[in-house]
N, C-alpha and C positions, 0 to 999 in steps of 0.2 A: 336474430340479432337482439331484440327485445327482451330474450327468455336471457340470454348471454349477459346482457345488461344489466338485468333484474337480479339475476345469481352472484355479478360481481359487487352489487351495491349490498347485497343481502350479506355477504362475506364480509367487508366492508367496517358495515355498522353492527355486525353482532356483536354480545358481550367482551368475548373472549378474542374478538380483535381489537377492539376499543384498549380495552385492559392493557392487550401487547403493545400499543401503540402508544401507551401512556408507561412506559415502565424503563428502566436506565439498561433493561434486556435489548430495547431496542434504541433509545436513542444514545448510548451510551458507544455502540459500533458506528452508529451515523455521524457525531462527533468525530470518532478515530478516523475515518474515511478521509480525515485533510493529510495526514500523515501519508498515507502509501499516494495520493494524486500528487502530493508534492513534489516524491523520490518519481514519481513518473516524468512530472514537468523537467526536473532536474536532470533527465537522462541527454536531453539537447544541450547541455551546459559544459562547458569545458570540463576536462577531467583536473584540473589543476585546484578548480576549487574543491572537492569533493574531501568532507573529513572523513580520514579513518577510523578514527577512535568512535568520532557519530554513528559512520555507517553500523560498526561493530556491533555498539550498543544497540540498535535498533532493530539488526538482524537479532541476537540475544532476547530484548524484547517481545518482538513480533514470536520467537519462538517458545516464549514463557507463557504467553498469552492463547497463543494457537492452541496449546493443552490445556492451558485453561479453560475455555473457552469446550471445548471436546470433553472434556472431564464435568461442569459443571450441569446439575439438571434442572430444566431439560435443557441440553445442548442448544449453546447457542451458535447457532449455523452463520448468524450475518456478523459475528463476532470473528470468529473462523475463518472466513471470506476475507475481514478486511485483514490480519494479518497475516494469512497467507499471500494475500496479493502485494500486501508490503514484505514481505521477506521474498519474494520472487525480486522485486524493485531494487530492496537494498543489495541485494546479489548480484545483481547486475552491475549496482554503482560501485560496489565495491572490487566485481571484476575490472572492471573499466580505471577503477584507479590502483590495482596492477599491475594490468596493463600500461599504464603512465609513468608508474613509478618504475618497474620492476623489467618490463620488457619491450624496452625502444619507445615507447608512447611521446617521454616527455623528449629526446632527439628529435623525435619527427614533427614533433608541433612545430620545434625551434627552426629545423630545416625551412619548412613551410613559410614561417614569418618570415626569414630571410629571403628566399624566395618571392614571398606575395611583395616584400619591401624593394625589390629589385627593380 
């Protein structure tokens, strides 16, 4: 446990983590990371609210950047991460609104209201 301990603090504090750890390679994805937890929180949220043309762009985005992101050296992996994980998010939100628009979604909400209002 001690040897464990000692290797992770040595990793840690070396140069060339320090370096990583001070540079917009890294904290520049850990910024972005509000963007795809948002589209996550937003998955519980009505579909009524959900913009199209946002969602679009952001799927479009996330998929400009994912190559970016793969293409630039050396690869930034936690870059990578976060817009994959937002373009998974916004695919989803954008199935879901659809689904709302497009194929019964937004009748059955109305049903329901009338219903829970009964």
């Amino acid at each position: 446990m001690a040897s464990a301990m000692k290797k992770a603090v040595n990793y840690l504090t070396n140069k060339e983590m320090r370096s990583y750890l001070m540079s917009t390679h890294f904290w520049g994805p850990v910024a972005n990371w509000g963007i795809p937890l948002a589209a996550i929180a937003d998955a519980n949220k009505p579909a009524d609210m959900i913009s199209g043309k946002m969602t679009f762009a952001l799927c479009a985005y996330s998929g400009v950047f994912m190559r970016f992101a793969y293409m630039v050296q050396p690869r930034n992996w936690l870059l990578f991460a976060c817009h994959f994980t937002n373009e998974c998010a916004q695919l989803t939100q954008g199935t879901r609104l659809i689904n709302h628009e497009y194929f019964g979604g937004k009748e059955k909400a109305k049903a329901e209201a009338v219903k829970a209002a009964a």
